[in-house]
N, C-alpha and C positions, 0 to 999 in steps of 0.2 A: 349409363344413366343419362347424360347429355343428349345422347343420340336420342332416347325414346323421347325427350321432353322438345326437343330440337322438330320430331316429326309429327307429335303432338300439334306444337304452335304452328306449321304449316300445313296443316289439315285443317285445324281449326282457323286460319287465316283464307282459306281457299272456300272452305264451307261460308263464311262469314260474307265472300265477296258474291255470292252464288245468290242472283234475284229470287226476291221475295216469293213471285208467281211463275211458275214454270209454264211454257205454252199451250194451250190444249190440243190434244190429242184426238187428230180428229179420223183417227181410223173407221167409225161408224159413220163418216159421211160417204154415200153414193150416187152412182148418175146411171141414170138407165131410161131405158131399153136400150140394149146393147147387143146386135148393133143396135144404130138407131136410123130411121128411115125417115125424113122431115116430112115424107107427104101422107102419112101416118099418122100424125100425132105431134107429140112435146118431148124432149127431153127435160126428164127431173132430175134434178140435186136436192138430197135430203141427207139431216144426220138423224139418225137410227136412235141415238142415245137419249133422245129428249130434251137435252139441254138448250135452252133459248136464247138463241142470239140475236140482236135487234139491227145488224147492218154486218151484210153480206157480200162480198167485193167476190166477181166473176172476170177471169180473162179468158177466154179462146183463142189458141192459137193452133195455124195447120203445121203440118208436119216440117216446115220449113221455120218455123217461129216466126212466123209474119202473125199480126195481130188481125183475127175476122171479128170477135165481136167483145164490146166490153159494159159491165153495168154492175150497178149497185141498187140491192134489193133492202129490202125491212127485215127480212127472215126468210126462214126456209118456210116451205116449199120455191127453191127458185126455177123457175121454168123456162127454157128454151127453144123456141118453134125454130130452129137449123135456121136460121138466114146470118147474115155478115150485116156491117154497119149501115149499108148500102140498101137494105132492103131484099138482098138477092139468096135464093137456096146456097147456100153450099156447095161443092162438089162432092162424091164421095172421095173417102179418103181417112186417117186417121189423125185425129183434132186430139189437145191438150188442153184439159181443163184448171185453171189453177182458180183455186175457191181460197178466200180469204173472207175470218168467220171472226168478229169483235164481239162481245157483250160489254158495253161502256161501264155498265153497273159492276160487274163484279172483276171486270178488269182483264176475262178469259179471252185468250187472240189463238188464235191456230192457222197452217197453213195448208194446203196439201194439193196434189198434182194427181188427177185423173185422166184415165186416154178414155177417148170413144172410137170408136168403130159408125162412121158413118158412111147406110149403104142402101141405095137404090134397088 
């Protein structure tokens, strides 16, 4: 009897300490055309799910984790013409997108990490 009430209060203490808002989940965000060719066009980031986020945090990084390009948008649609901080194309190669998505209002934050395939 001790035992069940014992496991009780430490579930119920583990639930209790467990934040309000869990992170969002941002498997329906994507980036495409994939590959992607800069002298083609944009690369887009979009989440699929509709949800509205009002400030969008982008890092690039090449395959080395050296940092090519960083910014913060209002929302999605965020778009990418392939250049680095410098003004310059890219090379080809395979790049890391880490998208970081807030809605201030309702307090939803997500993080996620996309590769592209950039190719001439």
């Amino acid at each position: 009897m001790k035992k069940k009430l014992l496991t009780s209060f430490i579930i119920g203490f583990i639930v209790s300490l467990a934040p309000a808002s869990y992170p969002y989940n941002m498997i329906t965000v994507i980036a495409y055309p994939i590959p992607y060719n800069p002298h083609f066009g944009v690369l887009k980031i979009e989440d699929k799910s509709g949800i509205t986020f009002n400030k969008i945090k982008i890092h690039i990084y090449d395959i080395n984790g050296d940092d090519v390009y960083s910014g913060t948008f209002p929302g999605y649609p965020v778009i990418w013409n392939g250049r680095n901080e410098r003004g310059t194309t890219v090379s080809p190669g395979m790049y890391i997108i880490k998208v970081e998505a807030e809605n201030i209002l309702t307090g939803l934050y997500g993080k996620k990490l996309i590769r592209i395939l950039v190719q001439y």
